[in-house]
N, C-alpha and C positions, 0 to 999 in steps of 0.2 A: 319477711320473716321477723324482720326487728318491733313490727307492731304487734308480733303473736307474743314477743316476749316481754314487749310490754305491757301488754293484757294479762296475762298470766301472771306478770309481777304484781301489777294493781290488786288484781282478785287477791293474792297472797297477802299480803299487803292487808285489804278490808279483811280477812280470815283474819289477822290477828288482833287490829283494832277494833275491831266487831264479838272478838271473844269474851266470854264473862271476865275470863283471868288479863286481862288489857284494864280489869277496874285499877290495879298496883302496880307498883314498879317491878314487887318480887311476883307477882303473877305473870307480867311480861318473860321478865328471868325466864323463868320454868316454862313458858310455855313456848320461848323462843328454841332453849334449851332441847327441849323434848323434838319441836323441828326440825334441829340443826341432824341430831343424831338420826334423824329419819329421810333425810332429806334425798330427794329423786332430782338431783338435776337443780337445785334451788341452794343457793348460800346468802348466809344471815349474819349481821351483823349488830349487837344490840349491847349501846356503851351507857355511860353514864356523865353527868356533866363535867369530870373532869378526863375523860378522851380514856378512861380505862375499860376493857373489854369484859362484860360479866356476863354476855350467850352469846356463843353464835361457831358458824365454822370458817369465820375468816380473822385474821388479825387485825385490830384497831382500825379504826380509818381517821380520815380530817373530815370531821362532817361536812358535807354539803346538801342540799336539798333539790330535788329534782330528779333526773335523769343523770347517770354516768355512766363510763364505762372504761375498761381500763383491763389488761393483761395483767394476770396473777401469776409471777411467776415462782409462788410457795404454795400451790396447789395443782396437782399434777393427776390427771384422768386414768395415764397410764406413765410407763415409767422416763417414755419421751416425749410428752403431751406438754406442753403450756398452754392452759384453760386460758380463755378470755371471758372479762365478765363485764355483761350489762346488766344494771339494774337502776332503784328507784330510792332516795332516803328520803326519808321524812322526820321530825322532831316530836316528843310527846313528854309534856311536863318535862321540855330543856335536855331530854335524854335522848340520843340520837339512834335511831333504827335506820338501815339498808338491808334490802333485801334484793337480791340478783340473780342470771340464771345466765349459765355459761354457752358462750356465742360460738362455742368449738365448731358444733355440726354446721354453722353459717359460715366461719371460715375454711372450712372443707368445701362444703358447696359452692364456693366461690370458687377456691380451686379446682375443685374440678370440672366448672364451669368454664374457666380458663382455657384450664387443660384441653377440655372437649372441644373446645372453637380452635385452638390451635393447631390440632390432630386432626378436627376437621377441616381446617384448611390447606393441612398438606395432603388430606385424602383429596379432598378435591379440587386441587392445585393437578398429581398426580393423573385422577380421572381424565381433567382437561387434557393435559400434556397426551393421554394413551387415545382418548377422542380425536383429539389433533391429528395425532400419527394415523390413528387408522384410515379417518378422512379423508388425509390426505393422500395415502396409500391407494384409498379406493375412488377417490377421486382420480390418482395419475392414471390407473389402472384403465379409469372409464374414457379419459383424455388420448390413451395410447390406443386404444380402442376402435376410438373414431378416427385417430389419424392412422392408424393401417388398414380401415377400413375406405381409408379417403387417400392412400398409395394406391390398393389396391383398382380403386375407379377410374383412376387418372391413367392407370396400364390397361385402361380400356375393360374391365371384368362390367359390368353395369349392374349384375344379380347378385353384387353384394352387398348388404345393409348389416347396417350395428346392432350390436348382439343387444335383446331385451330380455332385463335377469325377472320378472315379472313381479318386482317388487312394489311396483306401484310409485313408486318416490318422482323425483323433480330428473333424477337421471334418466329412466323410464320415459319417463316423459320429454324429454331433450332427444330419448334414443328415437322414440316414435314421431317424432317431427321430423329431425332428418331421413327415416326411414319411409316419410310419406313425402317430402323431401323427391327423394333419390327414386322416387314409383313413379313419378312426376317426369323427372328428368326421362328416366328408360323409356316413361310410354311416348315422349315427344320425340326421342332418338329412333325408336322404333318406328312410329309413323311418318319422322323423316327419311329413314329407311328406306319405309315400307314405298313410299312415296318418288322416292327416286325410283325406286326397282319399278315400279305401274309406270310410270312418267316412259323409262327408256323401254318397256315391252309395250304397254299400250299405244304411245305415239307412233308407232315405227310402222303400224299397217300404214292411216292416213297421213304420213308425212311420205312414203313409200307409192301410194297412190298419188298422191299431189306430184311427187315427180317423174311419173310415167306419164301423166297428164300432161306436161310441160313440154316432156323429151319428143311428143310428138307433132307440135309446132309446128314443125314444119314438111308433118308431113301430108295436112289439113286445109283444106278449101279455108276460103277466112269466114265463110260463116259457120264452118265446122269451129274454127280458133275462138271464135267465142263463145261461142257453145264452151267449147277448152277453159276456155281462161273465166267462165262462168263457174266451170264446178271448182277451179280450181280456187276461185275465192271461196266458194263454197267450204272449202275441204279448211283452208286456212282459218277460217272463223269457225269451224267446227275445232280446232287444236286451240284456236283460242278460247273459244269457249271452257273448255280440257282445264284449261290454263288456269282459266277464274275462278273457276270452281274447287282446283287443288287449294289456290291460293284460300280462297273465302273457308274451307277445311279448315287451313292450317290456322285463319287468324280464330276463328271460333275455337279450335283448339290448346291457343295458348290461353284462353281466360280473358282476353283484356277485351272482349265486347261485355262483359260484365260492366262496364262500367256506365252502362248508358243503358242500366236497365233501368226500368220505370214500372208504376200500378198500372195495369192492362185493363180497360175492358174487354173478357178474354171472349164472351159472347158475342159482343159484337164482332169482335175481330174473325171467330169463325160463320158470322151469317155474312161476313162481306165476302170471304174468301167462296164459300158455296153459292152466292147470288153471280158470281164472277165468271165460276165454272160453272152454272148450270146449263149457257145458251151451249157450250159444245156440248153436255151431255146430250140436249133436245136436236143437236146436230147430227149422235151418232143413236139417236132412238134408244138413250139409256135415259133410268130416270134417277135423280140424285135427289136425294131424298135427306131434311136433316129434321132432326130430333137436340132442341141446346137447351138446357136450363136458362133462365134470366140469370142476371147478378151474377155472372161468374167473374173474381177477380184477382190475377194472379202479378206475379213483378216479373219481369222480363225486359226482353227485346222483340217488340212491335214487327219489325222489318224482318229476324230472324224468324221469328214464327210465324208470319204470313209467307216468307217465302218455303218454310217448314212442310206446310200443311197444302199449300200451293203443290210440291213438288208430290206430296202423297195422292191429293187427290187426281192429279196429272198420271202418276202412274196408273192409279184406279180404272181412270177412263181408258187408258193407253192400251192395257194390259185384260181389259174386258171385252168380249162378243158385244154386237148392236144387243139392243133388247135387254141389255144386264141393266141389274139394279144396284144399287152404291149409294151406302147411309151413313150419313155422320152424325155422331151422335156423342154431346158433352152432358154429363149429369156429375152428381155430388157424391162423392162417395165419405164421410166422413170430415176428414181435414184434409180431401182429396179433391180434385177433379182427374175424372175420366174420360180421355174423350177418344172414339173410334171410330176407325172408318172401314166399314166391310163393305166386301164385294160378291158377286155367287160367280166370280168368275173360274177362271184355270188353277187357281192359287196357286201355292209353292211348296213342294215337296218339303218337310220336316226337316231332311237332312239336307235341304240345301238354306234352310232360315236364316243361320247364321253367317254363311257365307256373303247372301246378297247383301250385306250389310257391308261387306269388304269395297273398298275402291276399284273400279272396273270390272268388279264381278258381274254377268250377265247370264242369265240362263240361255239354255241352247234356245229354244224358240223365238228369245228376243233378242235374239243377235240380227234380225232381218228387218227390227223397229229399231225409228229414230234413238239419240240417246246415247249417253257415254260411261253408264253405269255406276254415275255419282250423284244419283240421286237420293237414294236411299242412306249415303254414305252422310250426304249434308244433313238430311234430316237426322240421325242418330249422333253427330255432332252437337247439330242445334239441343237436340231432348235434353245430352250429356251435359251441356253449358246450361241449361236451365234444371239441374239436378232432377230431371224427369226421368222415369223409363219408358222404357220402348222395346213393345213386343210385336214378334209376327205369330200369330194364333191361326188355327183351323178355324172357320169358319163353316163349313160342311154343308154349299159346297163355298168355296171360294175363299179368301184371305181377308183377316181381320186384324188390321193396326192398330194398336192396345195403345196410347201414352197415358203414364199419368203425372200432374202436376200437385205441384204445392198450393190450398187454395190460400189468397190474404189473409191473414193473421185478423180476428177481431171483426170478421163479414158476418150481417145479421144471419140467420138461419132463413131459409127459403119459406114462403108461406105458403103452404098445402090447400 
């Protein structure tokens, strides 16, 4: 603002020494004169060489030349006002001219530039302070939250999760972590549960058999006794079997075979597993028939999915009349692989689909075939550890095994 006043002095300034009447001293006079009484914000000063005042609206000054500035405190804007004045003097034929213009409105604006950064910094001094508090408020809020939400678990509740206000925020997000968290926990508590409950109803036939087997020892010719003691290893390796396969569940189900997953070639992986099984299909006069795309390649576990697709196809054959047919078949669905395995056998009732999925669940008819009814159970396992799904479909006639996988990220497209 001090350069606009400077400018505006200057121009003031040429306006008089650029007027006709600047040709005389008394022309100066009168024309400063005539200024002064007019003047909008402008004060004049115009003496003579012995420092006596002959126009203007300020009193005498000490000449100097340049730029000054100084508070006038016998010229008053209002009746509590002290003007401050900058302006500009110059000399003309030894007689001294200043002209000036009062810096009031810039010392206002400085105050109340002050002022405003002051005021605004106890505004938002205060804002912080009531930001703080709420914060922190909703903060303890969300802390008290989680931890009676985390008494409540430890009193054994497991169906309780922290509240999500669906704000979207870092809290939200904290809340759905532990609340995926805590689904994690219940569903492993559950299926260890579930797992003791099958363990002590399921064992209890063949460990029951195994010891009526034994108790009659001695009442058995000895080549009856081992006949005996043949089923009854029988029966023993069939609990252990039970055994490995809860175990092989559970470790699939905690996640940590994830770690030894690998790029698959996933074609190859199912034409080994159908060349494997097809001498028993040609055994039981079934034909197994496959249908794979090339280049299929997914990340996994090798061993889990060959024993996966192993145990599907096993049932296939298992659970079909001589004569049936059973096709597996991997193609491209997108950013997918699909791969199935239908049969025209007996299938499975609708409302029993989800059940065979259960551990030890066995439908009535294959209660009289080999099998511990954990087969289905590992393979829905396995699909789950590999974020696949796993459907059982109508096939009309017969049951149709839907998985679908994730294909590798960045795999050429298939050439047609």
């Amino acid at each position: 603002m001090r350069h606009q006043i400077d400018d505006s002095v200057s121009n003031e300034i040429n306006e008089i020494v650029t007027s006709p009447m600047s040709a005389t001293p008394r022309g100066i006079t009168s024309l400063v004169g005539d200024m002064s009484r007019h003047a909008s914000g402008f004060y004049y000063v115009w003496q003579d060489t012995d420092g006596r005042l002959l126009a203007g609206n300020l009193p005498a000054l000490q000449p100097q030349v340049g730029i000054r500035e100084w508070s006038d405190e016998h010229h008053h804007r209002a009746a509590d006002e002290m003007s401050a004045i900058r302006g500009r003097g110059i000399t003309i034929s030894g007689r001294y001219l200043f002209v000036g213009w009062s810096t009031h409105q810039l010392l206002e604006m400085s105050e109340f530039v002050t002022a405003a950064f002051g005021w605004g910094f106890v505004a938002s001094l205060l804002l912080a302070l009531s930001g703080g508090a709420v914060m922190s408020t909703r903060l303890m809020r969300k802390i008290e939250d989680i931890s009676e939400t985390s008494r409540i678990i430890v009193n054994g509740d497991l169906r309780q999760r922290v509240s999500v206000q669906a704000n979207g925020d870092e809290f939200d997000r904290l809340a759905l972590s532990i609340n995926a968290m805590l689904d994690r926990i219940e569903t492993l508590m559950n299926g260890l549960r579930e797992m003791t409950t099958d363990i002590a109803h399921d064992l209890r036939t063949p460990l029951t058999r195994l010891r009526n087997r034994l108790e009659v020892r001695d009442q058995v010719t000895e080549p009856q006794l081992h006949q005996v003691l043949a089923d009854a290893r029988q029966d023993i390796d069939g609990i252990l079997e039970i055994f490995s396969a809860l175990v092989r569940i559970a470790q699939i189900e905690s996640g940590g075979r994830k770690s030894r997953f690998a790029t698959i070639d996933f074609d190859e992986l199912l034409d080994t597993v159908v060349e494997v099984y097809r001498p028993s299909a040609e055994e039981r006069h079934q034909k197994l028939i496959a249908g794979i795309d090339p280049r299929l390649a997914i990340t996994g576990d090798k061993e889990l999915l060959t024993q996966m697709f192993a145990n599907l196809l096993e049932n296939a054959l298992r659970h079909t009349p001589h004569g049936a047919s059973i096709h597996l078949t991997a193609r491209r669905e997108g950013s997918q692989v699909v791969v199935a395995i239908a049969d025209d056998g007996p299938g499975i009732p609708e409302d029993m689909r989800s059940k065979v999925l259960q551990r030890f669940f066995r439908l009535e008819r294959s209660r009289t075939t080999p099998g511990s009814g954990l087969g289905l159970s590992l393979a829905a396992a396995i699909a789950t550890l590999h974020d696949a799904t796993l459907q059982l479909l109508d096939n009309a006639p017969g049951l149709r095994v839907e998985l679908r996988f994730a294909l590798l990220a960045n795999q050429p497209p298939q050439p047609r």
